[in-house]
C-alpha positions in Angstrom: 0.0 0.0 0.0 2.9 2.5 0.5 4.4 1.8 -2.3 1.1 2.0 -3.9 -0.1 5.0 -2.9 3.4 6.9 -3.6 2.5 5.4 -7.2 -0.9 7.5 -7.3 0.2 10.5 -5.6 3.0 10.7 -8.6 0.7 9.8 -11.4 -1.8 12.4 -9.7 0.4 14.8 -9.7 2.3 14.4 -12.8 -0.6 13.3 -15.1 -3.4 14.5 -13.0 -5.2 10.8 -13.4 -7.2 10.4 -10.7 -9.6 7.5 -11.8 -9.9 3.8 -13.5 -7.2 4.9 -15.6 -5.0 4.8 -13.2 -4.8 1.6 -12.3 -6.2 0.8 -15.7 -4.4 2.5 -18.6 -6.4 4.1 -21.1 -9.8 3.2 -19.5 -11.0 6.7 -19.0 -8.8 8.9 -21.6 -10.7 10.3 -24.6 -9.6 8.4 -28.1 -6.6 9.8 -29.6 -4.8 10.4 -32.6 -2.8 7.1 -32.4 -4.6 5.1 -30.6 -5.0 2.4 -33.4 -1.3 2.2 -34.3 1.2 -0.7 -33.7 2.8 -0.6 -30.1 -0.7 0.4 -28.4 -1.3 -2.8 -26.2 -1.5 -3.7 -22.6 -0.8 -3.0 -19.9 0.6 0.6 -20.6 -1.8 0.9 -24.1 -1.6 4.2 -25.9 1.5 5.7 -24.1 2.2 9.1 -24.7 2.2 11.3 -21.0 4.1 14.1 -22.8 1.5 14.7 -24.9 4.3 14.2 -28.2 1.8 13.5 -30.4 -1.3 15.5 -29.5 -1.5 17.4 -32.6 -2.0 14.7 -34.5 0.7 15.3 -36.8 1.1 12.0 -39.0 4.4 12.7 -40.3 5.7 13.6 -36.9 4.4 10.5 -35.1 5.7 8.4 -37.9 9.5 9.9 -37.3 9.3 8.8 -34.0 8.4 5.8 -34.6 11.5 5.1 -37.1 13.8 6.4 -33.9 11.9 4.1 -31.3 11.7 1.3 -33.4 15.7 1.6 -34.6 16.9 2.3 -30.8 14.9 -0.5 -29.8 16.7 -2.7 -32.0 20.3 -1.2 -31.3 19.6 -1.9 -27.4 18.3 -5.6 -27.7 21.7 -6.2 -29.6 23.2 -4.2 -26.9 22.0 -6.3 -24.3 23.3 -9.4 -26.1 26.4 -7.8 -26.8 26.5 -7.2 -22.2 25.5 -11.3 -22.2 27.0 -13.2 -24.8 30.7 -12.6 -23.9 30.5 -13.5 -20.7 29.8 -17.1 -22.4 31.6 -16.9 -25.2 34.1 -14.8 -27.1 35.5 -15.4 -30.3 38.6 -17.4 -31.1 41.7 -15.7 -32.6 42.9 -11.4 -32.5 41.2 -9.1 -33.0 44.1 -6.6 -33.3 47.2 -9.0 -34.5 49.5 -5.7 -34.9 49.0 -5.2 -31.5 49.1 -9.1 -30.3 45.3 -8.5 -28.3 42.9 -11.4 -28.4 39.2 -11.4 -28.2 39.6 -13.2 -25.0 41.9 -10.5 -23.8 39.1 -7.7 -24.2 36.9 -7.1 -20.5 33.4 -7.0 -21.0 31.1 -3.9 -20.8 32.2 -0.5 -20.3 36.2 -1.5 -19.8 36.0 -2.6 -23.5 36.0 0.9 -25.0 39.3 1.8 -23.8 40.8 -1.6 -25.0 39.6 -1.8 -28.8 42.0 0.1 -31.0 41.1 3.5 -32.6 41.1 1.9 -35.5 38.7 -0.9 -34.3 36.3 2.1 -33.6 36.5 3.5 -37.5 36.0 0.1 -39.0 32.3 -0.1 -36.6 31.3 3.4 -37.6 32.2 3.2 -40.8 30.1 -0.5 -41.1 27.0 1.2 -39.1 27.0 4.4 -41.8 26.7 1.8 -44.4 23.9 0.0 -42.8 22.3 3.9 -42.7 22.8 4.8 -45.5 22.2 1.8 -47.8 21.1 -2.1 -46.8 18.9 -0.6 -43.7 17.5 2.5 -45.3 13.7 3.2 -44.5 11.9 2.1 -47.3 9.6 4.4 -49.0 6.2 4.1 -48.9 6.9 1.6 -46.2 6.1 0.6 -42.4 8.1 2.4 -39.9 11.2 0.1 -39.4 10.4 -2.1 -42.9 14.0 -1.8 -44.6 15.1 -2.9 -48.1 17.6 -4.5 -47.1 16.4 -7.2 -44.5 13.2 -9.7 -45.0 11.2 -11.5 -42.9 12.9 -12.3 -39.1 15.7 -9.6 -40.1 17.0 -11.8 -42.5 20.2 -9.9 -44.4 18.8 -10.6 -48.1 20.9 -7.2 -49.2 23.9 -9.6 -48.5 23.2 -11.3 -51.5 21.9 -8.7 -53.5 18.1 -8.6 -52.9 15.6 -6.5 -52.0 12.9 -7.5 -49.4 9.0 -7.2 -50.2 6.7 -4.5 -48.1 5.4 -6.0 -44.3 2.0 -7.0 -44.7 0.9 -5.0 -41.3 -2.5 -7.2 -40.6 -0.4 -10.6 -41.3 2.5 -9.4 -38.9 0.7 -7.6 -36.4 1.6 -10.0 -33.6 5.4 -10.3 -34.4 5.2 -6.6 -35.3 4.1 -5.4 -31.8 6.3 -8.2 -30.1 9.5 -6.0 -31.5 8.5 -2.6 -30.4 7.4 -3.9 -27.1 10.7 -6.1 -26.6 12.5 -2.9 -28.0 11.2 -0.7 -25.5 12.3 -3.4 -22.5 15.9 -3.6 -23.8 15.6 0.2 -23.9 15.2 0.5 -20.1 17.4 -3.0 -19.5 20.5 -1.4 -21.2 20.2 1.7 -19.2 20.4 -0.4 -16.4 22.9 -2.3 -17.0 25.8 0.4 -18.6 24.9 1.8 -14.8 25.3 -1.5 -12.8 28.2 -1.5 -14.8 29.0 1.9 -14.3 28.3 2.5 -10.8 29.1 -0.9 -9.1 31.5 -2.6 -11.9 29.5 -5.8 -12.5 28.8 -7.5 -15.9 28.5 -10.4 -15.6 25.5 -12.9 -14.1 25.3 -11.0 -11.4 24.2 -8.5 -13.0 20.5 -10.6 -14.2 20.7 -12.8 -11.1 21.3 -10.8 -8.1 23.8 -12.6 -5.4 25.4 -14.8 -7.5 
């Protein structure tokens, strides 16, 4: 109850929500602009406290929807990228010029200082190249449908191709699954550069506290 009522004070305060939709997101607001896009499911439903897209702007909402969509994808790799070495690390060097090993690189934020300068430019250089040409925002297409990668994220630009337009009502589950697993490795890589940041951790005990 304490921390509950904290909870409603805030949301009182900050939202001025006083009623079912509280405790029940979207029961009691008035239909909005956006209500019926992807990404509008339970338990937080139409999400938008700022009131971002209140004017209704289409072209607007459908920027932001781009960003969300691409930052979401960046942070589930990023939390893969805090998990998988941990496990596993490939074999071999990753600088031989400078004798250093994959194995010989820490994990998390101790990395950056390690990887050589020139390390750095090859990854920028790759990620403009995924900007500018294989993951391009198709036009005409869903936010996040690039040319470049099919169904599942496959990489058909690898071998040339060109992937077909999402079929939205065919791939609305999977579609929704993305920008709601998106937004949760949003908030889990935030957590865990700070774990990392503030108390040094990375590895399991950072997922399975007191390990």
């Amino acid at each position: 109850a304490m921390v509950a009522i904290v909870g409603m004070i805030s949301q009182n305060g900050f939202l001025g929500t006083t009623g079912p939709s509280m405790w029940l997101p979207g029961a009691a607001l008035p239909q909005r602009a956006f209500e019926k896009e992807l990404g509008v499911t339970m338990p937080m439903r139409y999400w938008d406290p700022l009131g971002l897209a209140s004017d209704g702007e289409s072209e607007a909402f459908q920027r932001r929807r781009m960003a969300e969509i691409k930052n979401g994808r960046v942070a589930m790799w990023a939390c893969m990228g805090y998990i998988v070495p941990e496990y596993y690390r490939f074999p071999g060097y990753l600088s031989p010029s400078q004798n250093l090993e994959f194995k010989d690189v820490p994990n998390g934020l101790a990395a950056l200082s390690k990887v050589p300068g020139e390390g750095w430019a090859q990854i920028g250089i790759f990620i403009a190249f995924l900007e500018l040409f294989a993951l391009r925002q198709g036009e005409g297409r869903l936010p996040g449908d690039t040319v470049g990668c099919g169904k599942l994220g496959l990489p058909v630009f690898l071998v040339g191709g060109k992937s077909s337009p999402c079929d939205p009502v065919a791939n609305e589950r999977s579609l929704n699954a993305e920008i709601n697993n998106g937004r949760l490795a949003m908030v889990a890589i935030v957590g865990m550069i700070s774990q990392n940041g503030f108390l040094g951790t990375t590895g399991p005990s950072m997922w399975l506290p007191g390990v």
